[in-house]
GULOLO-693793 format. One record per residue (C-alpha): x, y, z. Coordinates in nm, 4 decimals, padded with zeros to 6 digits. Example, Ala and Ser with C-alpha at 12.3 -4.5 7.8 and 13.67 -1.06 7.14 Angstrom:
BEGIN
<rec X="01.2300" Y="-00.4500" Z="00.7800"/>
<rec X="01.3670" Y="-00.1060" Z="00.7140"/>
END
This chain:
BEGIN
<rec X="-04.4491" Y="-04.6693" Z="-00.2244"/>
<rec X="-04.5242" Y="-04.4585" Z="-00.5229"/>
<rec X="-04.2929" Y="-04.4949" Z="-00.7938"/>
<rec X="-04.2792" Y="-04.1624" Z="-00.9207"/>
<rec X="-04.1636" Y="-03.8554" Z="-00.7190"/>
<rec X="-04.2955" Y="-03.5168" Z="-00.8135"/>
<rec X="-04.2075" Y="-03.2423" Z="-00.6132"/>
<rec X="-04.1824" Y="-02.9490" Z="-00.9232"/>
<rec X="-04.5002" Y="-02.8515" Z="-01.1120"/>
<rec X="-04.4069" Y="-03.0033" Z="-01.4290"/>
<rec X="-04.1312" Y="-03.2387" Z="-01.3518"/>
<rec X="-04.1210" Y="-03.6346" Z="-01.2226"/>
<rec X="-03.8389" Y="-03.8328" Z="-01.1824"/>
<rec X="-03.8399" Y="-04.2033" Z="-01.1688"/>
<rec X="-03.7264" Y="-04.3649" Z="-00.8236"/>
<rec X="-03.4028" Y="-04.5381" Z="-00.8339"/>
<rec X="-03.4480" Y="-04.9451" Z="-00.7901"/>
<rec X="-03.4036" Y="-04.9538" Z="-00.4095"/>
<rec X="-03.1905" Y="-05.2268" Z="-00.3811"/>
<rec X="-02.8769" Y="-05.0351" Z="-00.5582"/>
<rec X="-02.8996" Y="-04.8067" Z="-00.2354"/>
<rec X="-02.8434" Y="-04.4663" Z="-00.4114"/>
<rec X="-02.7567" Y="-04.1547" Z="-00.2949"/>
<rec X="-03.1593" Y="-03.9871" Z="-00.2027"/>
<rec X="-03.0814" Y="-03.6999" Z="-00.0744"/>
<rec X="-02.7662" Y="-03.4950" Z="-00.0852"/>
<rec X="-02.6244" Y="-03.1734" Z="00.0517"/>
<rec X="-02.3198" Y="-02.9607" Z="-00.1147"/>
<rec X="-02.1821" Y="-02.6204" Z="00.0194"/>
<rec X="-02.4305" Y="-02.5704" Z="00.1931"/>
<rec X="-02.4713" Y="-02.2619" Z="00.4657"/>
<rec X="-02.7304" Y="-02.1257" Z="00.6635"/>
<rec X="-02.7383" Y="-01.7777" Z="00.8200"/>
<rec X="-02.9637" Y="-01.6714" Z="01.0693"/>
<rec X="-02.9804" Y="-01.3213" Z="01.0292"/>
<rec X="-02.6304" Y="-01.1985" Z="00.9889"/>
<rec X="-02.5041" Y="-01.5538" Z="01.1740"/>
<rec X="-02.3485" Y="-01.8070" Z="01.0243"/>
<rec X="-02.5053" Y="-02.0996" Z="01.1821"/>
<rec X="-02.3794" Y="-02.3692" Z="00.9113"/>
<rec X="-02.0835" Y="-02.3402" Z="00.7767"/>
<rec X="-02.0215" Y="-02.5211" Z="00.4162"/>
<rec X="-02.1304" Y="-02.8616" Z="00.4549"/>
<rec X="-02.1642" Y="-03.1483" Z="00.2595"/>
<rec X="-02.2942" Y="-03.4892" Z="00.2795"/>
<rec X="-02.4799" Y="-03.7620" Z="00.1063"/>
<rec X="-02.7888" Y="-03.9683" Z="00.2807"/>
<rec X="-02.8188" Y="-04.3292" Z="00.1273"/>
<rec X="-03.1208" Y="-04.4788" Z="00.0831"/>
<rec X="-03.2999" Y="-04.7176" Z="00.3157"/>
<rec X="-03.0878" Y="-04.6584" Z="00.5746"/>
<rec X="-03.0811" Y="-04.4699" Z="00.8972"/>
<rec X="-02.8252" Y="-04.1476" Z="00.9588"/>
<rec X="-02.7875" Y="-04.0220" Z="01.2668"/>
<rec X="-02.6872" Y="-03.6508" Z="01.3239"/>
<rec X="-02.4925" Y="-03.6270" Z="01.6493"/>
<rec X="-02.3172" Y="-03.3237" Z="01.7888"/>
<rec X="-02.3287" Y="-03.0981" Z="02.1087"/>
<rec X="-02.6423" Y="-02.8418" Z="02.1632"/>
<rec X="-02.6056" Y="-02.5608" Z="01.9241"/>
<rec X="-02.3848" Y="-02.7228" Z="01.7136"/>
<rec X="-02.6537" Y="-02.7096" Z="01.3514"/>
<rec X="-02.7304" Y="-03.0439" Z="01.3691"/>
<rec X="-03.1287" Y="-02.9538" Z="01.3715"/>
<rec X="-03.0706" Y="-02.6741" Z="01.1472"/>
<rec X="-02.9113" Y="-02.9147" Z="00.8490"/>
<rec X="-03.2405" Y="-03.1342" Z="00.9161"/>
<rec X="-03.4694" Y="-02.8706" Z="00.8590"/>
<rec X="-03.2876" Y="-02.7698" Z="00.5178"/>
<rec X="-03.4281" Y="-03.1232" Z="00.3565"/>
<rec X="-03.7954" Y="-03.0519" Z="00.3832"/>
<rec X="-03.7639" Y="-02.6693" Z="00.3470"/>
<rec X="-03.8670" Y="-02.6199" Z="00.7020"/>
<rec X="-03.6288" Y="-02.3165" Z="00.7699"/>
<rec X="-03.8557" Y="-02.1315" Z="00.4926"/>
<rec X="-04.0576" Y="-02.0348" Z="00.8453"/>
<rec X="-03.8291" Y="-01.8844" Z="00.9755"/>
<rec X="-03.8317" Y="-01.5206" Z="00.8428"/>
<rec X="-03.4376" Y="-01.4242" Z="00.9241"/>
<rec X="-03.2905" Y="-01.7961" Z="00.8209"/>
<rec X="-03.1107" Y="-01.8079" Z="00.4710"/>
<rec X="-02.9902" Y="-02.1231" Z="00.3052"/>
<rec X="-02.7405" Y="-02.1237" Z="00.0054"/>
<rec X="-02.5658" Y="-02.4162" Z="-00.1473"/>
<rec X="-02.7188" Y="-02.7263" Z="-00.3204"/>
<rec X="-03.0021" Y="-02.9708" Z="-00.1610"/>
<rec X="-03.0920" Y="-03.2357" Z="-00.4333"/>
<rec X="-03.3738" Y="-03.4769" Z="-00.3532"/>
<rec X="-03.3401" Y="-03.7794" Z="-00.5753"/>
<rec X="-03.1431" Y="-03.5687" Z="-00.8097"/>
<rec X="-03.3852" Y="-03.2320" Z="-00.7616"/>
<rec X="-03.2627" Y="-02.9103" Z="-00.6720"/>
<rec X="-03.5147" Y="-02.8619" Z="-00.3887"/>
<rec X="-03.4776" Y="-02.4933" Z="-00.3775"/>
<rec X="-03.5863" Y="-02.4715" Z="-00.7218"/>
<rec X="-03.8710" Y="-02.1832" Z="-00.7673"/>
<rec X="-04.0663" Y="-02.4320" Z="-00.9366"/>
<rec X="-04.0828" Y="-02.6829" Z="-00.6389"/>
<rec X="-04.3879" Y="-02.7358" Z="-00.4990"/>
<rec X="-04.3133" Y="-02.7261" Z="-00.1243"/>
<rec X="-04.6240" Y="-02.9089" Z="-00.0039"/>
<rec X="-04.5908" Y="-03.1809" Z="-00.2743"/>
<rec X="-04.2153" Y="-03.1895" Z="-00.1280"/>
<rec X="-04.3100" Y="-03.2237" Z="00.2701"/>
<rec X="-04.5182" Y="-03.5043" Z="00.1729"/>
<rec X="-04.2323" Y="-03.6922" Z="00.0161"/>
<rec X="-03.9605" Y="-03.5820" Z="00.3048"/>
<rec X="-04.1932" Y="-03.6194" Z="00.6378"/>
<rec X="-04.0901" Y="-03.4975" Z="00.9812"/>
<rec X="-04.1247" Y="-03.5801" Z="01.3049"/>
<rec X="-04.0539" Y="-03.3351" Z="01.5654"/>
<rec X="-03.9053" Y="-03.3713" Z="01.9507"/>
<rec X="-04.2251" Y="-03.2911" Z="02.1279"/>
<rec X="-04.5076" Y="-03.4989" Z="01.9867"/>
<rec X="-04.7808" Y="-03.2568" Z="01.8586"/>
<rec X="-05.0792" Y="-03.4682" Z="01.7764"/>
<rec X="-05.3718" Y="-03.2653" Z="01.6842"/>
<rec X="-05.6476" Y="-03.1861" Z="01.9018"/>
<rec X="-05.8813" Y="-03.4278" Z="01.7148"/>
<rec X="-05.9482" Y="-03.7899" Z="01.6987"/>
<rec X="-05.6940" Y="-04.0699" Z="01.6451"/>
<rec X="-05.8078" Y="-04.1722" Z="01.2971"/>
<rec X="-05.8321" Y="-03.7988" Z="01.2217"/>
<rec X="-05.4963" Y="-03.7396" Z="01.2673"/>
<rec X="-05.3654" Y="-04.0023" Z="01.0389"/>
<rec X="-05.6363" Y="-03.8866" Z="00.7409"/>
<rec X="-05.5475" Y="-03.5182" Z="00.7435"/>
<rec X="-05.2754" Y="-03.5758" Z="00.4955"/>
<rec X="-05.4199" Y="-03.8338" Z="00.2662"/>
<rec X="-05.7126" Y="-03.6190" Z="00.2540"/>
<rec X="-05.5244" Y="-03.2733" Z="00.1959"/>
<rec X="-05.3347" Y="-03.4526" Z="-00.0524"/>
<rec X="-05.6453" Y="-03.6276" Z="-00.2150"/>
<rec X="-05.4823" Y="-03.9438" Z="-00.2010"/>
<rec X="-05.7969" Y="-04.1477" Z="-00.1030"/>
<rec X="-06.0940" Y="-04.2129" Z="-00.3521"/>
<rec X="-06.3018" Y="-04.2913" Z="-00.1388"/>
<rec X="-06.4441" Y="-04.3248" Z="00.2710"/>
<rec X="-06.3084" Y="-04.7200" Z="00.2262"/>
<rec X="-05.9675" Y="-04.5674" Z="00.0958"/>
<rec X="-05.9303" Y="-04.3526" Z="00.3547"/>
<rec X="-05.9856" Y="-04.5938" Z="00.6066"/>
<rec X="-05.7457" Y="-04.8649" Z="00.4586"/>
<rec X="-05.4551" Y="-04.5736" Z="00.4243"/>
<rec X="-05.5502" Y="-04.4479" Z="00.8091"/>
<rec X="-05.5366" Y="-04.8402" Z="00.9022"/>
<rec X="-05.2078" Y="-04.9135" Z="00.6996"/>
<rec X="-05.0480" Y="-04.6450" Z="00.8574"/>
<rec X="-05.1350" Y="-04.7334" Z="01.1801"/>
<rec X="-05.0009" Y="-05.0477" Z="01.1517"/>
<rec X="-04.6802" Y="-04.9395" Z="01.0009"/>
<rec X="-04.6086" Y="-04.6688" Z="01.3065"/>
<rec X="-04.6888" Y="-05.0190" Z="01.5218"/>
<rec X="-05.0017" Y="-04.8462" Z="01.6801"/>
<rec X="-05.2806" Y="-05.0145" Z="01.5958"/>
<rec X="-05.2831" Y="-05.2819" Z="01.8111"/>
<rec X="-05.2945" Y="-05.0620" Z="02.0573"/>
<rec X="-05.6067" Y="-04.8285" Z="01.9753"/>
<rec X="-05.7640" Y="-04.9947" Z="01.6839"/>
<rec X="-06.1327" Y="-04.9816" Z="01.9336"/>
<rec X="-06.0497" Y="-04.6138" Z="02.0209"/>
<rec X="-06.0023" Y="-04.4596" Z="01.6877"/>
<rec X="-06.2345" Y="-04.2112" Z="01.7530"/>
<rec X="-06.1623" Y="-04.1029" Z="02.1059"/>
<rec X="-05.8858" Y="-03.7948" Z="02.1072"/>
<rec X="-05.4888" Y="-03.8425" Z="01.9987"/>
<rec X="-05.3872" Y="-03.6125" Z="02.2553"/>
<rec X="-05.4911" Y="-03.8846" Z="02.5697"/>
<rec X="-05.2317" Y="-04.0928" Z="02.4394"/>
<rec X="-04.9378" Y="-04.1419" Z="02.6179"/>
<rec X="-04.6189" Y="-03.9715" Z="02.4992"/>
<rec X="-04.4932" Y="-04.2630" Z="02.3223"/>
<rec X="-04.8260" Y="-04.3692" Z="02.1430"/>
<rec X="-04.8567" Y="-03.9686" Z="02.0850"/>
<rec X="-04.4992" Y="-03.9784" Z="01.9188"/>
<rec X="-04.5899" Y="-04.3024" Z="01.7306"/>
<rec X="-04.9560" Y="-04.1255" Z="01.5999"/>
<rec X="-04.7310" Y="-03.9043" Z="01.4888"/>
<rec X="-04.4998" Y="-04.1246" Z="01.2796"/>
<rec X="-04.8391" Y="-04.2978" Z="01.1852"/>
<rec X="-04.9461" Y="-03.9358" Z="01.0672"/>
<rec X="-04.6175" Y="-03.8967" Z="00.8263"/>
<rec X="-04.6314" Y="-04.2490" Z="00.6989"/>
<rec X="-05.0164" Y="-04.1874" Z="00.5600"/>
<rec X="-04.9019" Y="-03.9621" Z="00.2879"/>
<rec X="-04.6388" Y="-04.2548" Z="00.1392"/>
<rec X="-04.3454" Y="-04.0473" Z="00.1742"/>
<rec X="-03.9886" Y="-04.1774" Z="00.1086"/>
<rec X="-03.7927" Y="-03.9978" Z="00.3469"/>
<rec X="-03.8540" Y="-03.9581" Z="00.7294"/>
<rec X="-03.6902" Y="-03.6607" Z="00.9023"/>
<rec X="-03.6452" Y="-03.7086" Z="01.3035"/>
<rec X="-03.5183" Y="-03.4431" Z="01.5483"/>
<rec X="-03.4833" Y="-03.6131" Z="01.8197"/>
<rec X="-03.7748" Y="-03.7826" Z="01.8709"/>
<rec X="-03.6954" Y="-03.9678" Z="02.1800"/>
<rec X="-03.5941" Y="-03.7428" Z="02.3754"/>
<rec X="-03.9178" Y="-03.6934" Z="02.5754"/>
<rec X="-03.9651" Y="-04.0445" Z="02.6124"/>
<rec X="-03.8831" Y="-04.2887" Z="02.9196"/>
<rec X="-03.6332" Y="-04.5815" Z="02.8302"/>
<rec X="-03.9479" Y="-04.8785" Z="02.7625"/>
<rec X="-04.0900" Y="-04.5496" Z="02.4904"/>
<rec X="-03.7445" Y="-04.5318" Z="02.3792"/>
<rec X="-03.7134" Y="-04.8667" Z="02.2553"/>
<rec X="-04.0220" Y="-04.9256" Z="02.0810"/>
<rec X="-03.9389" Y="-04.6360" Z="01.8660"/>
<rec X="-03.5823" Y="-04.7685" Z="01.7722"/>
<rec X="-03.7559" Y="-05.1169" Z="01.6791"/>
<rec X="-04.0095" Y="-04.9180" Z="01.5089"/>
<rec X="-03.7166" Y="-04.7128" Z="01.3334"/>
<rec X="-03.5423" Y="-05.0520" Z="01.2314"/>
<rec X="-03.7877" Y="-05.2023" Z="01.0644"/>
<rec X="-03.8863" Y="-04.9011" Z="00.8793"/>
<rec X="-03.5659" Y="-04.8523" Z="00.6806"/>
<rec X="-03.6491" Y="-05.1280" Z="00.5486"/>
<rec X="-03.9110" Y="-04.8965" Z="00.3341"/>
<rec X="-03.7799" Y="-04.5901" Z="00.3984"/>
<rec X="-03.4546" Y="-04.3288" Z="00.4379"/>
<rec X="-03.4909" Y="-04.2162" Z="00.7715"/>
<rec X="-03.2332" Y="-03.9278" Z="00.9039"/>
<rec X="-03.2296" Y="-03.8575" Z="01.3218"/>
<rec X="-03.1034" Y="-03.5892" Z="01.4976"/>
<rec X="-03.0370" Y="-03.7644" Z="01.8714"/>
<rec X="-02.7861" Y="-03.5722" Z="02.1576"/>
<rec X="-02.7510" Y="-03.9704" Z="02.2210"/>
<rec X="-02.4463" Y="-04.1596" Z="02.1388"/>
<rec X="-02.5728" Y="-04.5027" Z="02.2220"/>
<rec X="-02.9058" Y="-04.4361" Z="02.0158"/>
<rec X="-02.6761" Y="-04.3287" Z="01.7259"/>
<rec X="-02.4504" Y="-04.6311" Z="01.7818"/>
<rec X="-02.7552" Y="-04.8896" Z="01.8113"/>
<rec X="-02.9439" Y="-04.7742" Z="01.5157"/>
<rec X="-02.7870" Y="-04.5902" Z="01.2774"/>
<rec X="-02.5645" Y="-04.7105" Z="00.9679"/>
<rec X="-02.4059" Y="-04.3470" Z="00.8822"/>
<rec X="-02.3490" Y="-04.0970" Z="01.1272"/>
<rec X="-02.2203" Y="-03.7233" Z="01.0802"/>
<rec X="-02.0815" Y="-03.5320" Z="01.3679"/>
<rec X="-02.1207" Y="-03.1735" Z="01.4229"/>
<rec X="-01.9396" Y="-02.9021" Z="01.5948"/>
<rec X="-01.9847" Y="-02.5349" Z="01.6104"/>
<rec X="-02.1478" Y="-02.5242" Z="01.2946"/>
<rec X="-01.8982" Y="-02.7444" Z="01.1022"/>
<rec X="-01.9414" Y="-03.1295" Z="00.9330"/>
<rec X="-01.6495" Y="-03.2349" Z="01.1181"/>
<rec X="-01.6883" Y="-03.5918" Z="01.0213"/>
<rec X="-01.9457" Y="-03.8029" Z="00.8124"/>
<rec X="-01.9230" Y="-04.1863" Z="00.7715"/>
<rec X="-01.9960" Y="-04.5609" Z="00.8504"/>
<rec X="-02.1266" Y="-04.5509" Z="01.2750"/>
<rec X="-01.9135" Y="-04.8012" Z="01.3182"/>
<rec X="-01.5789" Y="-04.6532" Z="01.2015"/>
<rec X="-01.6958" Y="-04.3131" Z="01.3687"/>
<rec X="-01.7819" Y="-04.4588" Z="01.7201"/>
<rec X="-01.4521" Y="-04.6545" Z="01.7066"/>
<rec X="-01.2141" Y="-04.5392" Z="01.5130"/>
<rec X="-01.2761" Y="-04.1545" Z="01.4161"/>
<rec X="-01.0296" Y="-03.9908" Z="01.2321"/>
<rec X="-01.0487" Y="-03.6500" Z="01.4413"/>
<rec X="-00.9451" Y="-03.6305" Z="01.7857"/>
<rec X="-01.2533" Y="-03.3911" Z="01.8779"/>
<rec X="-01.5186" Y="-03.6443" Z="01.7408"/>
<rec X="-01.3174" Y="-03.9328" Z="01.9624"/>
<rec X="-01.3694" Y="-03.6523" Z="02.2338"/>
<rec X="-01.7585" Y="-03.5827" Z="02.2012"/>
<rec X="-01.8170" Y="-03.9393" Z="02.1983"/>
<rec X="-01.6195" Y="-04.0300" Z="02.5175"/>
<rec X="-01.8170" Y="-03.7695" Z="02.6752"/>
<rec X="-01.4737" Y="-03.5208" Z="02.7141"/>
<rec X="-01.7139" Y="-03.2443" Z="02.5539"/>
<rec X="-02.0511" Y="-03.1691" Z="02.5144"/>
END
């Protein structure tokens, strides 16, 4: 990974020795309206890095919404307002003077519905580095495509079919490309809303070994409606109801020992 982040025009901040697991991304007060809705109401949280946090709550409840506010993705939505404070490694990422593209590289995302794009396996993976002009060279490119590949656990599995069409995958290998297709820009954060959920049980758990080894290298946060996925994989999990943080902590201590009687209800299943 790089070891500089720079996400405003003029500004970059060191990265934090990765070992110390510091706080990488961080929300305070933070609300989002929808129009005149309030669809997130005053929450904060800290995401650690190398580690995964799962975002668990009942449909509706924000829990997308909140992911979308760490890459900027609400900005496309014309009638969504966020206010508050979103640092990323210590930047206010709602600065004027942050460069949103530069920041969507750093914080990628991977969405419920794989959306490879209509063009060739390899071609998906070098969009980025090549939007981003992070390869040299046609020998670059290919080494970053390959690397990434590898990474997403992939290229096993197509490395004589790079040039035949992402979209005859099958759903997992599509949802994998994609992962591939964040990984190729070297970011340090991996935003997931719920990127499973499309996927049969076999699918399932080659992207949770996939996730596992990846924290290893990188912060990865995961929206999931499921409580066993959040209980398998994830080290911190925040719960979310009717717009509100109810309760943010170790997964352990929340799946078995919450300190709120509703979170002990959502997880039991008692509401949903």
């Amino acid at each position: 990974m790089g070891s500089m982040i720079k996400i405003l025009n003029e500004t970059a901040i060191p990265v934090t020795n990765p070992i110390e697991k510091p706080c990488i991304l961080s929300a305070k007060n933070v609300d989002v309206f929808y129009g005149n809705k309030l669809a997130i109401n005053d929450v904060s949280f800290d995401i650690m890095e190398n580690q995964i946090t799962a975002l668990i709550g009942p449909s509706g409840c924000g829990k997308s919404s909140v992911l979308r506010c760490f890459n900027r993705m609400n900005d496309m939505i014309d009638a969504c307002k966020v206010t508050g404070d979103i640092r990323f490694a210590g930047q206010n990422i709602y600065d004027p003077k942050v460069d949103v593209v530069a920041l969507r590289a750093r914080i990628g995302m991977v969405f419920q519905k794989a959306n490879p794009f209509p063009k060739s396996i390899f071609e998906n993976v070098a969009y980025g580095p090549r939007i981003h002009g992070l390869a040299k060279s046609k020998g670059d490119l290919e080494e970053i495509v390959i690397s990434a590949l590898k990474k997403a656990g992939l290229y096993d599995e197509v490395a004589n079919r790079l040039d035949e069409s992402g979209t005859g995958l099958s759903g997992g290998q599509q949802q994998r490309l994609c992962i591939a297709r964040a990984l190729a820009v070297d970011p340090q954060v991996i935003l997931m809303d719920e990127p499973c959920s499309s996927l049969d049980p076999i699918a399932t758990a080659v992207i949770e070994d996939l996730m596992e080894s990846m924290k290893e290298n990188y912060t990865i946060v995961i929206v999931t409606h499921s409580m066993q996925q959040a209980s398998r994989i994830s080290q911190k999990t925040a719960f979310f109801h009717l717009g509100d943080l109810v309760e943010f902590g170790d997964t352990e201590t929340i799946f078995t020992n919450p300190e709120y009687e509703i979170t002990q209800n959502y997880i039991s299943g008692r509401i949903g």
